[in-house]
N, C-alpha and C positions, 0 to 999 in steps of 0.2 A: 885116190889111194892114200891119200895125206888125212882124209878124218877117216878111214880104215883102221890107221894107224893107230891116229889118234883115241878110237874107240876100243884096241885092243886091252890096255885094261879094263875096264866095266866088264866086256866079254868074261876074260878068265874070271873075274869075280863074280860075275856072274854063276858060271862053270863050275867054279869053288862052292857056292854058296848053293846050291842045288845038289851038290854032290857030296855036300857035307864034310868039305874039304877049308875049313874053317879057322876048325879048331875046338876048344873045349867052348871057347867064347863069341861066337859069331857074329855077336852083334857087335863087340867091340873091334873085333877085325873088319868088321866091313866100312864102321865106322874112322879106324885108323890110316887104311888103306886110302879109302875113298880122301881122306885129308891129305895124308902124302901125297897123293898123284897129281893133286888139285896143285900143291906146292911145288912139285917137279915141273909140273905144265906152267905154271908161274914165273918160274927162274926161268923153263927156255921162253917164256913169250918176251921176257924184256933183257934175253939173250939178242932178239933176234937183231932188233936195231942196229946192236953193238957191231954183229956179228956182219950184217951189210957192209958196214961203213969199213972193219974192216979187211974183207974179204973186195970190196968193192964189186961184190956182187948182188944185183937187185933183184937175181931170185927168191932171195928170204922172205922178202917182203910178202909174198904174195900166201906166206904160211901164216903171217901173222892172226891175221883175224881168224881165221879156221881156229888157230891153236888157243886163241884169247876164248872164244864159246866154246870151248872142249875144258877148257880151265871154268868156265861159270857151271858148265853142269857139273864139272866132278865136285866142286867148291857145293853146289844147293847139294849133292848127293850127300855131301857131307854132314849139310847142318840137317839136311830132312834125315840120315842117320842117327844125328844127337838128338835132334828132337823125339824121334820118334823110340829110339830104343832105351834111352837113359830116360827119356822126362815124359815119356807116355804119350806126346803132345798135350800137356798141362801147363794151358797158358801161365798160372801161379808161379810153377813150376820151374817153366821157361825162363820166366823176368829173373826168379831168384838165382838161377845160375848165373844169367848173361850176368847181373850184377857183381854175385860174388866171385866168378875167376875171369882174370882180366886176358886168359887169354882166348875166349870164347866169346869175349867183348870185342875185339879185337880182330877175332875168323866173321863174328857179324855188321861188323863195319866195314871190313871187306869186302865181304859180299854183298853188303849196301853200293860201296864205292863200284864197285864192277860188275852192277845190276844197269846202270843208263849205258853203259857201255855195249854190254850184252844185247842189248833191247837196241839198239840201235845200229849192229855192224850188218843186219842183213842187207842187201843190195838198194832196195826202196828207199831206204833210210840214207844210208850212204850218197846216193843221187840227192836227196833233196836238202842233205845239207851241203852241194855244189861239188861233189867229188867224183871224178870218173870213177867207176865200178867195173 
């Protein structure tokens, strides 16, 4: 029920985006959207830690990783939305932005940083770097 949850935005946007429930600008809603959500899902993933230790309850834990891959896809939803709807996927394009606003420099170094992560929390992964699953 927890990546239900967790999927319930993309859904409505989805919903939205199909129904032409947008706006005048869709492509920028979808792309703003999709950045928020990725940020919300962010603040609670490095909630949850917090929120164990003090709650001293180890249920949380067990939402963490769910909530960390629901933050990398809405985070690529993001950039595959900039790229694709602002910069055409034009590699030229692309460089020249990342370069010139530092805060798109910044959403792709992220997403750099929490690509091994990503790639890695599924269960096989997790076993073979010696952690019960």
């Amino acid at each position: 029920t927890w990546m239900l949850i967790l999927a319930l935005p993309a859904v409505a946007l989805l919903v939205l985006a199909l129904n032409d429930g947008l706006g005048a600008n869709p492509a920028e809603a979808l792309t703003r959207q999709s950045g928020e959500w990725a940020l919300r899902g962010l603040i609670l993933v490095l909630l949850i830690r917090p929120l164990q230790v003090w709650t001293r309850w180890g249920v949380w834990l067990r939402f963490r990783r769910a909530t960390g891959v629901a933050v990398f896809i809405y985070a690529v939803m993001h950039m595959l939305c900039w790229a694709w709807f602002e910069q055409g996927f034009e590699a030229a394009d692309l460089w020249a932005d990342l370069i010139k606003r530092p805060f798109i420099t910044v959403g792709a170094l992220t997403l750099c940083l929490m690509s091994p992560l990503a790639l890695t929390s599924n269960n096989s992964s997790v076993r073979k770097m010696g952690v019960k699953a």
